[in-house]
C-alpha positions, 0 to 999 in steps of 0.5 A: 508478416511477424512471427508469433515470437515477435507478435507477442514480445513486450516492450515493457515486461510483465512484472512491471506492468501489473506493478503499475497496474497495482499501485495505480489501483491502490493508490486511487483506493487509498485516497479515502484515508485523505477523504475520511480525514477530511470529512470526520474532522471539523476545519482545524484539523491538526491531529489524528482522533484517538481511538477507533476513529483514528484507526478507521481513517489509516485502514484505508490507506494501510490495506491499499498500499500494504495488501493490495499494492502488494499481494496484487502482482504476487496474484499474477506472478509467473515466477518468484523473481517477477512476484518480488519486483512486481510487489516492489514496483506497486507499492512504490508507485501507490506510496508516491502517487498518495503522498503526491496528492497529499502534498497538494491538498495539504491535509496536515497531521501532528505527529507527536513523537517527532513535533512535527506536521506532517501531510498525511499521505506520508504518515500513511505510507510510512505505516504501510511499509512494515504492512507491506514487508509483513505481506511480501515476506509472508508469501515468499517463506510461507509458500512453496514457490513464493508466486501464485493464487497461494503466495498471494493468498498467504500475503495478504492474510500476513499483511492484513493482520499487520495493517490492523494492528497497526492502525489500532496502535497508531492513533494512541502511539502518534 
């Protein structure tokens, strides 16, 4: 009775589900940064540890948010336009949903250079948001098209490097 054109039409467009469909992946992978943090550190936890320990609790959180949140829906992309709206929309689905679970389990950390403590999951998605911009511009001024196997590519590689160095930093920074 319908037509192809109405069989196939979507109420919800392309770019905005793999975007949900990335940050709910990247948010369920970066809850190992709560769970590492809640096993390395006996029940006083109010500090990151300095050092690689430090860096190996926010590389979770940092690659799923920065890379995977990202480079997920530039992967799938049909156009630039849907690469860049659909990086948006999983990074701040992953960021919200990480931060939303760290307010409930209330894991604090000291951050020095603001005396405050913070949970977490907002220090963590923070530090991804220079990971993810590193990432996202990365496949669009280095590709040709800016959506596809090579932009994706080319934004995670930018990305990764981004999220180590700044888990390598972070904990003798913060």
């Amino acid at each position: 009775m319908y037509d192809d054109s109405v069989a196939r039409r979507r109420l919800i467009p392309a770019w905005l589900r793999r975007g949900f469909q990335a940050g709910a992946i990247a948010a369920l992978l970066s809850g190992g940064t709560l769970l590492a943090y809640h096993l390395s550190r006996p029940t006083p936890r109010v500090a990151l540890p300095q050092g690689i320990d430090g860096a190996l609790i926010l590389v979770p959180a940092l690659l799923a948010l920065g890379v995977l949140a990202v480079s997920l829906p530039i992967f799938m992309a049909a156009t630039r336009s849907e690469a860049i709206f659909g990086a948006l929309v999983g990074f701040m689905v992953a960021a919200d949903l990480l931060m939303a679970v760290s307010f409930v389990s209330r894991e604090l950390i000291e951050v020095h250079f603001l005396t405050r403590s913070l949970p977490l999951g907002v220090v963590a998605a923070v530090l991804s948001v220079p990971v993810a911009l590193v990432g996202l511009a990365a496949s669009q001024f280095v590709s040709e098209h800016g959506f596809g196997h090579t932009a994706g590519l080319r934004g995670v590689i930018g990305a990764a490097v981004a999220a180590f160095a700044i888990a390598l930093l972070w904990p003798f920074v913060g």
